[in-house]
VOPAGU-2260 file (C-alpha; in pm, 1 decimal, decimal comma):
REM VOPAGU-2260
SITE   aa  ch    i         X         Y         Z
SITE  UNK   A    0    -535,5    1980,8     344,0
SITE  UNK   A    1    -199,4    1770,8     457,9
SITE  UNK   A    2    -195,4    1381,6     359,6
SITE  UNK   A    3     -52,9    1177,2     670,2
SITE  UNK   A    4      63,4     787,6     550,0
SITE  UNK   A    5     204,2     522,4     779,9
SITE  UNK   A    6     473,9     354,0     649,3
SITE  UNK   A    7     649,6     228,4     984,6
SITE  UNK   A    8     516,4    -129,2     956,8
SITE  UNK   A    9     696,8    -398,7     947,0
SITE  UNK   A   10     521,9    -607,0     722,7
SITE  UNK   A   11     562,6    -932,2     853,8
SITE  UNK   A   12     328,0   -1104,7     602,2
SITE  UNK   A   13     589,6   -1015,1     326,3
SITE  UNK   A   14     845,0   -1161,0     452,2
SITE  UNK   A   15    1145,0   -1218,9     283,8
SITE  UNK   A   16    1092,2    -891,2      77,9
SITE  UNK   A   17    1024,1    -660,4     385,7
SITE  UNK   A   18    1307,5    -744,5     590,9
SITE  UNK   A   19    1489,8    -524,6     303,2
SITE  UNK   A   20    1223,6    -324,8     137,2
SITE  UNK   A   21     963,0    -131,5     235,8
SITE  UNK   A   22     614,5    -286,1     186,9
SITE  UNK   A   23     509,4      58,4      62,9
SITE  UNK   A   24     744,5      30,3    -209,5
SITE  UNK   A   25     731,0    -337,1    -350,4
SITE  UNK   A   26     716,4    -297,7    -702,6
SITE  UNK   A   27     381,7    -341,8    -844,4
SITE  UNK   A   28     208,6    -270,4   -1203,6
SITE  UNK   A   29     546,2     -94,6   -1295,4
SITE  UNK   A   30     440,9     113,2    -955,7
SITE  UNK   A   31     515,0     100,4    -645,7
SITE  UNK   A   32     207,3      73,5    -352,9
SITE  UNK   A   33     333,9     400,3    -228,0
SITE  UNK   A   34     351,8     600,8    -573,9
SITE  UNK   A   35     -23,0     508,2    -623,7
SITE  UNK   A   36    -139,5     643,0    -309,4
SITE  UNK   A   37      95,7     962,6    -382,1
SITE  UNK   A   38     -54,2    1024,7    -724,2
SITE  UNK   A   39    -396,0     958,9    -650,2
SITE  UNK   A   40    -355,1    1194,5    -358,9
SITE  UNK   A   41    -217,6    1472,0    -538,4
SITE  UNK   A   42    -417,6    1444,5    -834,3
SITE  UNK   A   43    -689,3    1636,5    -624,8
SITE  UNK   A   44    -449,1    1922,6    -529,4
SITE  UNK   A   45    -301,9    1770,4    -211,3
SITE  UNK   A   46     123,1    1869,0    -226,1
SITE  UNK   A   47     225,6    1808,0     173,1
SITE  UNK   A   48     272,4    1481,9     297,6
SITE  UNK   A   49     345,7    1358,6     640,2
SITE  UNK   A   50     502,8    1026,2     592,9
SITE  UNK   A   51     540,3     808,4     963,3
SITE  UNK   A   52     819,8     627,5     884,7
SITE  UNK   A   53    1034,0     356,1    1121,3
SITE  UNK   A   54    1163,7      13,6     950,8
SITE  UNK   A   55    1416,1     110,7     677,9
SITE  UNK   A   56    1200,0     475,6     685,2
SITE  UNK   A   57    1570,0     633,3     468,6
SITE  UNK   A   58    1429,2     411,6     165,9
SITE  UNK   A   59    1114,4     573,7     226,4
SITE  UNK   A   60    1279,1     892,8     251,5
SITE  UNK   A   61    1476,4     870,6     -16,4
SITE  UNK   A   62    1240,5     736,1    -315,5
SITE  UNK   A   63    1033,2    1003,5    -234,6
SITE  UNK   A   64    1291,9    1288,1    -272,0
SITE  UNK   A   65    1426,9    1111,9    -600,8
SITE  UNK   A   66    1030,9    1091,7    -717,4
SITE  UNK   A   67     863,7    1356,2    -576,1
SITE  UNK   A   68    1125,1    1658,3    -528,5
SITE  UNK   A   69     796,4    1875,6    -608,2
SITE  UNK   A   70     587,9    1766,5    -330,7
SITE  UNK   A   71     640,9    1943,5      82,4
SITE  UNK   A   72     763,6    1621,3     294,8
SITE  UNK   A   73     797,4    1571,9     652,2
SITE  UNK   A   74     889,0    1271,5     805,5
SITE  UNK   A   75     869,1    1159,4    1140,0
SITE  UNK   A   76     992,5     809,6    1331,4
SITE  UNK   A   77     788,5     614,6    1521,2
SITE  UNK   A   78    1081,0     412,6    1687,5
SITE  UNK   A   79     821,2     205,1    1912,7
SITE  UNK   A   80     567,7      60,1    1686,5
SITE  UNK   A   81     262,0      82,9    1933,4
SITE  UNK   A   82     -51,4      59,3    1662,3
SITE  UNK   A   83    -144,3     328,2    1395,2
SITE  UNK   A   84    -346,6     541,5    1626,9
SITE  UNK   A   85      -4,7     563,2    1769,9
SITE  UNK   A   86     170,5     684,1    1468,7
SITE  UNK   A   87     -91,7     954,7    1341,1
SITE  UNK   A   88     -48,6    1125,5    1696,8
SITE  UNK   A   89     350,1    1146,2    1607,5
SITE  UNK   A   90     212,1    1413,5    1323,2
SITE  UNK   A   91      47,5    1670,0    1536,0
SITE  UNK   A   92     281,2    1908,5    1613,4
SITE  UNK   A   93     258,8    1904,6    1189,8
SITE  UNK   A   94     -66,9    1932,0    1113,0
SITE  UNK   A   95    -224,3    2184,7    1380,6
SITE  UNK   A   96    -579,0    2193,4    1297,3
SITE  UNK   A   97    -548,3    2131,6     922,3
SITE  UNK   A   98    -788,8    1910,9     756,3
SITE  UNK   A   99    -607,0    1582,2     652,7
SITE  UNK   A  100    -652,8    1284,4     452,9
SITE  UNK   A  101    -508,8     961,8     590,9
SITE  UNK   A  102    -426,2     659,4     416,0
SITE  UNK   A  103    -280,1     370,4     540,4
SITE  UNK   A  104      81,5     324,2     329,9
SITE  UNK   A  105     -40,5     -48,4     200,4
SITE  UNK   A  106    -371,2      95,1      96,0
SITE  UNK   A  107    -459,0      88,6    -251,5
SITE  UNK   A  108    -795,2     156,9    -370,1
SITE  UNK   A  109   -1039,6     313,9    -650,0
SITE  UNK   A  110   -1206,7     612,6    -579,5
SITE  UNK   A  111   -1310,4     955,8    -648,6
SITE  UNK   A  112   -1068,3    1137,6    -456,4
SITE  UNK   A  113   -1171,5    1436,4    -547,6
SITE  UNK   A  114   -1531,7    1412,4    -446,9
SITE  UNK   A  115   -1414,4    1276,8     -86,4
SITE  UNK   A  116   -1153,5    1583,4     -58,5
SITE  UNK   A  117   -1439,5    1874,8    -141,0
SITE  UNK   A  118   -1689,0    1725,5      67,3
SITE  UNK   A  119   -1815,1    1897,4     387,0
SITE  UNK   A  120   -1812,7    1570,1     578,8
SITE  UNK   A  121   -1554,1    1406,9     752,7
SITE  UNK   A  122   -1548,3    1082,0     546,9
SITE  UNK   A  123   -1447,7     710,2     591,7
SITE  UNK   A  124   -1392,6     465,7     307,1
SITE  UNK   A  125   -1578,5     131,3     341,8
SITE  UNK   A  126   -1606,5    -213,0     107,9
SITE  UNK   A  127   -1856,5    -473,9     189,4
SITE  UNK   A  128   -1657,4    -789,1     250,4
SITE  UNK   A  129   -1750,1   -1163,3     347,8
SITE  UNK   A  130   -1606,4   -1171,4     714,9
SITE  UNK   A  131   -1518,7    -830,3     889,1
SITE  UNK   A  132   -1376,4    -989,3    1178,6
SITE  UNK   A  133   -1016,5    -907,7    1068,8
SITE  UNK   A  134   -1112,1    -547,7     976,7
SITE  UNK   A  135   -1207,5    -218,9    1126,6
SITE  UNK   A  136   -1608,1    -213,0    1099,4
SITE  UNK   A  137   -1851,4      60,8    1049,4
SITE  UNK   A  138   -2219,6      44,1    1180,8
SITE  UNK   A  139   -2390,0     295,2     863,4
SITE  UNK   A  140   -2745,5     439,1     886,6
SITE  UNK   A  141   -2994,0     486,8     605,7
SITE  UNK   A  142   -2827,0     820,2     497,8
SITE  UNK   A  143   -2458,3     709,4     502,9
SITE  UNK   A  144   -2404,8     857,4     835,8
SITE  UNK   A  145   -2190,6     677,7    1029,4
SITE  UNK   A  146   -2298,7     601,0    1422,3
SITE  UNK   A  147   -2001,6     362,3    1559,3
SITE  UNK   A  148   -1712,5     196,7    1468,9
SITE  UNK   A  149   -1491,3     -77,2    1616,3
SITE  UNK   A  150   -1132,4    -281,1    1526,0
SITE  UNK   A  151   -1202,8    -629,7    1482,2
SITE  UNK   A  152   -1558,7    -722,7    1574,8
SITE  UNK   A  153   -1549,1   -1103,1    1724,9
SITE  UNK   A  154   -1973,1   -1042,8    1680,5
SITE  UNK   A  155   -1968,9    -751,4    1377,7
SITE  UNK   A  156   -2299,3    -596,3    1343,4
SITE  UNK   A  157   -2183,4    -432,3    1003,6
SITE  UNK   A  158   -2006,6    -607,9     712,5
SITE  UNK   A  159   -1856,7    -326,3     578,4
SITE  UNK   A  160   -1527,9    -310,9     647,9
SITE  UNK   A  161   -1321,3      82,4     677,6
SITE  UNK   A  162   -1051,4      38,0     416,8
SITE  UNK   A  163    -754,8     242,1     535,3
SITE  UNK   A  164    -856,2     606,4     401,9
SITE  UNK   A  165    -970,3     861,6     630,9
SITE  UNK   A  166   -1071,3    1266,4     544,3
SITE  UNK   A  167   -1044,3    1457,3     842,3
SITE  UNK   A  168   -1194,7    1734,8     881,8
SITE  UNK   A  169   -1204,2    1814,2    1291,8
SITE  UNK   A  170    -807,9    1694,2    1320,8
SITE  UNK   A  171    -775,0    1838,9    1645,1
SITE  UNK   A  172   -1056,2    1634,9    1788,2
SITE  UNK   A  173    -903,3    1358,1    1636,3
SITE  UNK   A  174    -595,6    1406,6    1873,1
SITE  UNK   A  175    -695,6    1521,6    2162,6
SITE  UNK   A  176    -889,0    1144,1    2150,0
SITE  UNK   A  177    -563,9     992,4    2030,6
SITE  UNK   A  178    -398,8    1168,1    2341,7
SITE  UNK   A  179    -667,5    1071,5    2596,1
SITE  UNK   A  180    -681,6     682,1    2468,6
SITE  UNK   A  181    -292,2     650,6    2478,9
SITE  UNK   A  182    -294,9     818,1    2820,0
SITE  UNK   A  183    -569,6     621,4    2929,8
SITE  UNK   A  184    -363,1     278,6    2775,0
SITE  UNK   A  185    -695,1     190,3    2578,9
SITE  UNK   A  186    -571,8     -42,9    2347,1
SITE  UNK   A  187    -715,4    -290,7    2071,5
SITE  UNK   A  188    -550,9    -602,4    2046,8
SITE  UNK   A  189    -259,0    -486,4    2177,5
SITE  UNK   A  190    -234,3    -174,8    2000,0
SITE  UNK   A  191    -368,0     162,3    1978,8
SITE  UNK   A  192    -545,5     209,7    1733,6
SITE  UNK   A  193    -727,1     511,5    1502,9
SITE  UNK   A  194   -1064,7     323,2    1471,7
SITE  UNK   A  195   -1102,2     341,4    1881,3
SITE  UNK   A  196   -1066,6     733,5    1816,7
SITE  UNK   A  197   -1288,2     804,8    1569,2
SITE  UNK   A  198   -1542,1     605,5    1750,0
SITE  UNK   A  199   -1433,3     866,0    2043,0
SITE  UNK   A  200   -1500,9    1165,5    1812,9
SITE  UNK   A  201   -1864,5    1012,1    1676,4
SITE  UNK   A  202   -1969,8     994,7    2050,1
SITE  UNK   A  203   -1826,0    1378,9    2061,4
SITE  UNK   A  204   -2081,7    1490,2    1781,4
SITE  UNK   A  205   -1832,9    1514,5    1501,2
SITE  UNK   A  206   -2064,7    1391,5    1224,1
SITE  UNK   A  207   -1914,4    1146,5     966,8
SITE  UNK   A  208   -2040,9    1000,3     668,1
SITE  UNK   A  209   -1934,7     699,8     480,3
SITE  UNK   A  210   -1796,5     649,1      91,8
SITE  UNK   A  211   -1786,8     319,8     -67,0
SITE  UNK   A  212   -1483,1     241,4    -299,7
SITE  UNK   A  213   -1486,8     143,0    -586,7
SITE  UNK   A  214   -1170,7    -190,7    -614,0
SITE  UNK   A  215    -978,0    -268,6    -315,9
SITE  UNK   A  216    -651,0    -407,0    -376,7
SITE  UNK   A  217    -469,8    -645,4     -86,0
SITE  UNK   A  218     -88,1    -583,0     -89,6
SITE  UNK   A  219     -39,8    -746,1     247,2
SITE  UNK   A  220      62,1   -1123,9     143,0
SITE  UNK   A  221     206,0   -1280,5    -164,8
SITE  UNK   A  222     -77,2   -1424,2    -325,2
SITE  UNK   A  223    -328,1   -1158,5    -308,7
SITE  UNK   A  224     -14,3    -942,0    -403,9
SITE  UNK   A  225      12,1   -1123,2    -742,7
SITE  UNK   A  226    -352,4   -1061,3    -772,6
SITE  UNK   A  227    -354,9    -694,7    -746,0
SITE  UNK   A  228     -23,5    -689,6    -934,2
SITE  UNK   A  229    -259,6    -861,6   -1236,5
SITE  UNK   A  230    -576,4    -648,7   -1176,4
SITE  UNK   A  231    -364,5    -329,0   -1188,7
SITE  UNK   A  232    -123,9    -421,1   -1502,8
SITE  UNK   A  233    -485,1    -424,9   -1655,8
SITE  UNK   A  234    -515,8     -61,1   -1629,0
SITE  UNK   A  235    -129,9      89,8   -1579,0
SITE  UNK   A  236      79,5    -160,9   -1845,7
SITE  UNK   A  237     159,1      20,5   -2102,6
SITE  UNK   A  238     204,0    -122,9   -2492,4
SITE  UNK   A  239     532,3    -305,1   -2481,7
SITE  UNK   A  240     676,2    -358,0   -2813,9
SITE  UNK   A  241     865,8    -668,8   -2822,2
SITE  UNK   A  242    1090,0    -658,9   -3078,5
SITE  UNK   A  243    1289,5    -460,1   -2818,1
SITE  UNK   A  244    1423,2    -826,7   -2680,0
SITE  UNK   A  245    1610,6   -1050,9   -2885,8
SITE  UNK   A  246    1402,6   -1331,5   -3005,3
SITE  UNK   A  247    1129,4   -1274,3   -2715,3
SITE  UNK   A  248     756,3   -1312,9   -2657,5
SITE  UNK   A  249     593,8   -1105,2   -2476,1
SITE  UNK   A  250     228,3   -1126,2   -2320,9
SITE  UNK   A  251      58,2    -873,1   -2206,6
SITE  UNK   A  252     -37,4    -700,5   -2004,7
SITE  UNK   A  253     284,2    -690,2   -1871,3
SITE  UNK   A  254     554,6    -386,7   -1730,9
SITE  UNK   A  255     933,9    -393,2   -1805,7
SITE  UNK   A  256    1125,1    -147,6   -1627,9
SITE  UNK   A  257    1389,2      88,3   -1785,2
SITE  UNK   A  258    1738,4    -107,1   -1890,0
SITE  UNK   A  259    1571,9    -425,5   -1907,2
SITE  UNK   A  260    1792,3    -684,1   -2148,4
SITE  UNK   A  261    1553,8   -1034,1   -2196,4
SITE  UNK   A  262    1656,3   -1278,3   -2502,2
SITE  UNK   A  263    1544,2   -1603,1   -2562,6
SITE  UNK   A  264    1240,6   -1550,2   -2303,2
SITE  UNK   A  265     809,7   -1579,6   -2294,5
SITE  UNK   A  266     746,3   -1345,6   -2087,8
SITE  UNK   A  267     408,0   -1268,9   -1937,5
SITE  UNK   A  268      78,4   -1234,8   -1894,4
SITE  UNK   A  269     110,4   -1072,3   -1571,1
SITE  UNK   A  270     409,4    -979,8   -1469,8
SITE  UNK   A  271     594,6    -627,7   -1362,1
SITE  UNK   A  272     986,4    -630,6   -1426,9
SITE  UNK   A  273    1227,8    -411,6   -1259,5
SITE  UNK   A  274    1486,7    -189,5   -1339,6
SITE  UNK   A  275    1783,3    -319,3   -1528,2
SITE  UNK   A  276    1713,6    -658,1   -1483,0
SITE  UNK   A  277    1857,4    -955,5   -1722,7
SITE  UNK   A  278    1684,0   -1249,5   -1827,0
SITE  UNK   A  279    1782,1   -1511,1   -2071,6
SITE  UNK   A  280    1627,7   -1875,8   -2221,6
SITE  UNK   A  281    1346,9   -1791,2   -1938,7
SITE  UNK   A  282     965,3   -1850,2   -1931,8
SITE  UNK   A  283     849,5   -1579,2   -1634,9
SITE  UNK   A  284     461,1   -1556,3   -1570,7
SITE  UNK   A  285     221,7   -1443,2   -1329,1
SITE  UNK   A  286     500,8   -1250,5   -1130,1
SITE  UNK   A  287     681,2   -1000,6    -955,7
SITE  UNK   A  288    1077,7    -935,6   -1066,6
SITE  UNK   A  289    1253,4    -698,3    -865,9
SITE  UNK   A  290    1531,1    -503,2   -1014,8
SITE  UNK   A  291    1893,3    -530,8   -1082,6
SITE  UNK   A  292    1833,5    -897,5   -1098,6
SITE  UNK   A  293    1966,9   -1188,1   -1309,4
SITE  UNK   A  294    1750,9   -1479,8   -1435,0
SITE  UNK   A  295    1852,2   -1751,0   -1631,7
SITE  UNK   A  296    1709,7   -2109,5   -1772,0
SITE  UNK   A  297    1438,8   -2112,7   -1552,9
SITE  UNK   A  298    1065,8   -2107,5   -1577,0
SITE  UNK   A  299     867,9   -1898,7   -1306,9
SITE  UNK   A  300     484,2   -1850,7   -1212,6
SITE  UNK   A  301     321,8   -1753,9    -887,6
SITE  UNK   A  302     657,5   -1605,2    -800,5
SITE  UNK   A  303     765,1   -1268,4    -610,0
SITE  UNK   A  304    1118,0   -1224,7    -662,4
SITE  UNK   A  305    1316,8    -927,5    -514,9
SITE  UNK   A  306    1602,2    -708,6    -618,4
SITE  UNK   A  307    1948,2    -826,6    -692,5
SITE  UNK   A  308    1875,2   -1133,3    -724,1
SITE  UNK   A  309    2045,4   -1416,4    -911,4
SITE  UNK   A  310    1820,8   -1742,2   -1004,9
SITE  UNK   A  311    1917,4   -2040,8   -1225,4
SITE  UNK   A  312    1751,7   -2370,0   -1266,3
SITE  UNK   A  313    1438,0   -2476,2   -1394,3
SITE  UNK   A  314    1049,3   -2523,5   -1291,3
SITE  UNK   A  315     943,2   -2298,3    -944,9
SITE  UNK   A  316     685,6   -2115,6    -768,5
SITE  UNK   A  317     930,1   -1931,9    -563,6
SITE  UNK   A  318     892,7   -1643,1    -316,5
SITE  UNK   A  319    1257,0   -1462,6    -277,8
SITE  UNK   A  320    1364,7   -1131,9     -97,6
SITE  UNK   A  321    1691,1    -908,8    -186,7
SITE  UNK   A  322    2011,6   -1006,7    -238,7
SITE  UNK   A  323    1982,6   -1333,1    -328,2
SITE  UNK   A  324    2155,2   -1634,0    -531,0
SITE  UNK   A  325    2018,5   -1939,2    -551,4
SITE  UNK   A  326    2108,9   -2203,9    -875,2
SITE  UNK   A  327    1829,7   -2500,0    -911,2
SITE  UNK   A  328    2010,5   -2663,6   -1192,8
């Protein structure tokens, strides 16, 4: 079985951070959303990856080489952005008639991944939510079969929402009806998408059956970034001792990266530190530090700031991307 994971998004709703980062690799829970979805993936024996890259795609490229030289890689461009049904065709010339496992690149969720990678069954991961109108929507019978799904219902007649993982088992079906819709320009609100050709293969026979998740974490906007950022420190942070950092509180659960110097500080609960980052006579809590960054005399909560940064001042919620110096005193 091959893994394919969109990455080529620009992720607009992240802005400042994605205009220089990846969304796939925003630091989160000392993680990255990428490194989750690797490790979960190859902790039930999957080692080749087809990563569909675009927007800064060398990043991509190259965090996964430095952090995964054991894994088989391929990565293809999708220059023109037309949809994620789009993107997964890029892969076929890859995948043949493999089985594969996709998952969408900002998709982070708790599962048995094992279970869904032995079963017979093409599978699709679902999650009950309050309004499915913004997601891709499966109509489930009695014995988890699945008989139709659709990309953003304006009328659902399901509320359980497809998450962004999808096991494969018929993959050349699964192109042929990502050929025929992009020949045929059959698009969903504006784009083409994979949910239009599954529902193509269900009305072809192929038979598949749903699997409900167990968390579903939102990495798509700030605030519900912070929020998975806290649920996930929860069960990733490890003990940090702080007697480490000069004359510093820490409160967990919280992740400090490697080369990390912090004096004078509170930091925590909830909050993931980069790499070599410096902070000093700072209160930081309920946040996201990127690395190689400076902060000084300031206090911070509710805050996603990104790498190589430079921040002094005092009381903000503040929401910064790369390369940045800004003094509030």
């Amino acid at each position: 079985m091959k893994a394919i994971i969109p990455v080529a998004g620009a992720g607009t709703k992240l802005r400042p951070h994605s205009y220089t980062q990846p969304k796939a690799l925003i630091p989160l829970a000392g993680k990255t959303v990428l490194s989750i979805i690797i490790d979960q993936l190859k902790s039930a024996g999957i080692n080749e990856f087809v990563f569909i890259v675009g927007y800064l795609g060398d990043k991509i490229q190259d965090y996964v080489k430095a952090k995964y030289p054991d894994i088989k890689a391929h990565y293809v461009h999708q220059y023109d952005r037309q949809g994620v049904g789009h993107a997964i065709k890029l892969a076929r010339t890859i995948i043949n008639q493999d089985e594969v496992f996709v998952v969408l690149g900002d998709t982070i969720c708790e599962y048995d991944v094992q279970e869904v990678v032995n079963s017979p069954h093409s599978m699709i991961g679902v999650r009950k939510v309050d309004d499915p109108r913004d997601f891709g929507v499966a109509e489930i019978d009695e014995d988890c079969s699945i008989s139709h799904v659709v990309e953003k219902p304006q009328i659902p007649k399901s509320n359980m929402a497809m998450v962004g993982l999808y096991k494969i088992r018929e993959s050349d079906q699964m192109f042929q009806c990502l050929e025929n819709n992009i020949r045929q320009g059959l698009r969903s609100h504006g784009e083409y998408s994979l949910t239009d050709a599954l529902d193509c293969m269900i009305k072809m026979g192929v038979q598949f059956k749903s699997f409900k998740v167990e968390n579903w974490f939102d990495c798509g906007r700030k605030e519900t970034l912070l929020e998975s950022n806290a649920t996930l420190l929860k069960k990733f942070a490890p003990v940090t001792d702080a007697r480490l950092y000069e004359n510093t509180v820490v409160i967990p659960p919280v992740s400090i990266g490697a080369g990390c110097t912090i004096k004078n500080s509170i930091i925590g609960p909830n909050v993931t530190i980069g790499e070599n980052t410096v902070i000093d006579d700072s209160i930081v809590k309920n946040s996201i530090i990127g690395s190689f960054s400076n902060l000084f005399d300031i206090v911070l909560d509710e805050s996603v700031i990104g790498s190589d940064t430079n921040l002094r001042g005092e009381t903000r919620s503040l929401n910064i991307g790369d390369n940045t110096s800004i003094d509030l005193g």
